[in-house]
N, C-alpha and C positions, 0 to 999 in steps of 0.2 A: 798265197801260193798253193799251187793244185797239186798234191805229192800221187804219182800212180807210176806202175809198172806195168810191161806188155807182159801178157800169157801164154808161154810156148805153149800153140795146142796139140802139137805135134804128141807133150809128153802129159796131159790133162787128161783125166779120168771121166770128164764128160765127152769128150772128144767125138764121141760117135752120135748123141744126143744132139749136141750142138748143131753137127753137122745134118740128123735128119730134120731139124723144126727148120734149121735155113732154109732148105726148100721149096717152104713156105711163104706164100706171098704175107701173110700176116698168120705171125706167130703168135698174137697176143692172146690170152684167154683171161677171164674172169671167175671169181670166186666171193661171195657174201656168205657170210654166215652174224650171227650176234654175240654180243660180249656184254658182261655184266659188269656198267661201271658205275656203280651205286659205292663207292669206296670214292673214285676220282672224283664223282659230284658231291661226295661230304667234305672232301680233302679242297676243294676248288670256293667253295663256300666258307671255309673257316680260315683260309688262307687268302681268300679274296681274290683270288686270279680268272684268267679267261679257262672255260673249260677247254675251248677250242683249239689254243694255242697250248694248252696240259697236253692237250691228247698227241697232237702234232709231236710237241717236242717228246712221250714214251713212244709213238709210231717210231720216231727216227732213231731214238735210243734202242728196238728190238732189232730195226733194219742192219746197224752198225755194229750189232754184235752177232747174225748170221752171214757168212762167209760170202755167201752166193749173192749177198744184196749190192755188193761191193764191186760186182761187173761192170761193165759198160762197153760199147763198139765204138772205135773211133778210127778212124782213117782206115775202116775192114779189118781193125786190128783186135781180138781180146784186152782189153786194160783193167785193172782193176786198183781202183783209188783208196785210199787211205781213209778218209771221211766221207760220210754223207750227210750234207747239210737238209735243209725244209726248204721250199719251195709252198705256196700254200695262196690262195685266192683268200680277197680280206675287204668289207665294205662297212663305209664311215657309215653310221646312224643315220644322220642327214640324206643320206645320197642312196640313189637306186642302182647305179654300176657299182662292180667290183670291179677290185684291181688284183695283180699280183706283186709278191714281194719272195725274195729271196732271204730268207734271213741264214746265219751260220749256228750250226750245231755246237753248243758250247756250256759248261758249265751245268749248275744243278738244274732241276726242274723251274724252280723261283729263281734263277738268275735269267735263264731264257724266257721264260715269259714276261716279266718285267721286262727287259733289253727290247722284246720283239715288240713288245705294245707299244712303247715309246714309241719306235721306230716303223711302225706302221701309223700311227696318229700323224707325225710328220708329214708321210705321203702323200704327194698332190698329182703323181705322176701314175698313168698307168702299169709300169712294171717300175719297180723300188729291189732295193737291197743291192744285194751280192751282183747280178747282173744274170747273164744268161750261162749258166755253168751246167756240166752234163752228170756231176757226180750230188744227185739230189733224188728228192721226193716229191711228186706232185703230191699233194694234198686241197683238198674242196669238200665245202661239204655244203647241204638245201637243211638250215634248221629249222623249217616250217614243216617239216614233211618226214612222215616214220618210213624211208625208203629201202625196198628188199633189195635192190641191185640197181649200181649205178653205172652208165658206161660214159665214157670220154670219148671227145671227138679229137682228130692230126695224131690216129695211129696209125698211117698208112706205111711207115718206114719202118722194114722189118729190119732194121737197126737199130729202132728207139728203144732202150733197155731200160727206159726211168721206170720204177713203181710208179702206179696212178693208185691213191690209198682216197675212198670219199664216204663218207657218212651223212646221216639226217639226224632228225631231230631222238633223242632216250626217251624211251618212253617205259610205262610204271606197267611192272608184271610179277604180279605175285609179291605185293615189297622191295621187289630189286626195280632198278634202272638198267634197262636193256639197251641197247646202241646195236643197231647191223650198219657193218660196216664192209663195203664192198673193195678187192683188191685184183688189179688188172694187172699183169705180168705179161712179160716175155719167155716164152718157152725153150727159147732157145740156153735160159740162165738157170728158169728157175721153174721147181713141178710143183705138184699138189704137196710133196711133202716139205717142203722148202715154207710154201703158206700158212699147213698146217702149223709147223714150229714156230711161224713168226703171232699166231693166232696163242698159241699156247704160250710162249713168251710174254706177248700183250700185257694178257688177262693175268700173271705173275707177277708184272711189272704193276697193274691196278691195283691187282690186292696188298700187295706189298705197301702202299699207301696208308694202310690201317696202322 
């Protein structure tokens, strides 16, 4: 069950904001910057887990604890849901396509990763999981490649309020493990300081690991 309520914008404090990036045929903007996650890759190693699906499940853990990640446009309406689950591209060893999976945000770091892995190994089908739900995270990431800025393609609907959250491969700088991680938003929800927080967040939630 999808729990969300509509957003009088009538009486909402972004109310003027909102209304100037609508006017926009494409509101979305991007931001990269890097994060130090030489904590999440010792923690990922000695715990045995996907780093991929760690990082997934702290992205969606920072998103669900700032206010503004929690928007969405549905039927031209303000909504704003209760959870945000992952959404996230995911490809078998064997095989050269990816597919996507929906999986739900739940439990600790090691219950979600364990639960998702199962349940992407299953996957025979191009889109898996939860189905197609609007109160989510895109997540992708190229692990062959130290990339500075990633963009996504089917942002033409200055409706679509999903985060697109995508990373390459850490790479070793000065003893640490560095990850740049690039973040697409909607401006009609969310600004540079809304990013920043969830960047600062992040890198909290990584160290915190120790």
């Amino acid at each position: 069950m999808i729990n969300s309520k509509v957003i009088d914008i009538s009486q909402w404090d972004r109310r003027e904001l909102f209304q100037h990036f609508s006017r926009l045929k494409m509101p979305h903007y991007a931001v990269a910057a890097y994060i130090d996650v030489t904590l999440l890759v010792a923690y990922k190693r000695k715990q045995h887990l996907s780093f991929y699906l760690s990082l997934i499940y702290l992205v969606t853990k920072c998103l669900n604890d700032i206010e503004d990640f929690h928007l969405r446009i549905k039927d031209g309406k303000v909504v704003r849901y209760d959870c945000i689950h992952t959404n996230f591209t995911h490809k078998h060893p064997e095989e050269e396509i990816f597919r996507f999976h929906t999986a739900p945000f739940m439990g600790t770091l090691q219950d979600y990763v364990e639960k998702t892995s199962d349940a992407i190994a299953q996957q025979t089908t191009l889109f898996g999981g939860m189905g197609d739900i609007p109160n989510v995270v895109y997540c992708s990431c190229v692990p062959t490649l130290d990339t500075t800025c990633v963009t996504n393609p089917g942002m033409e609907d200055p409706d679509d309020a999903i985060p697109r959250i995508n990373w390459g491969k850490y790479i070793q700088r000065d003893n640490r493990m560095m990850l740049n991680v690039t973040f697409t938003a909607n401006h009609r929800f969310i600004d540079g300081y809304h990013i920043g927080k969830f960047f600062e967040l992040l890198q909290k939630e990584i160290d915190a690991l120790a």
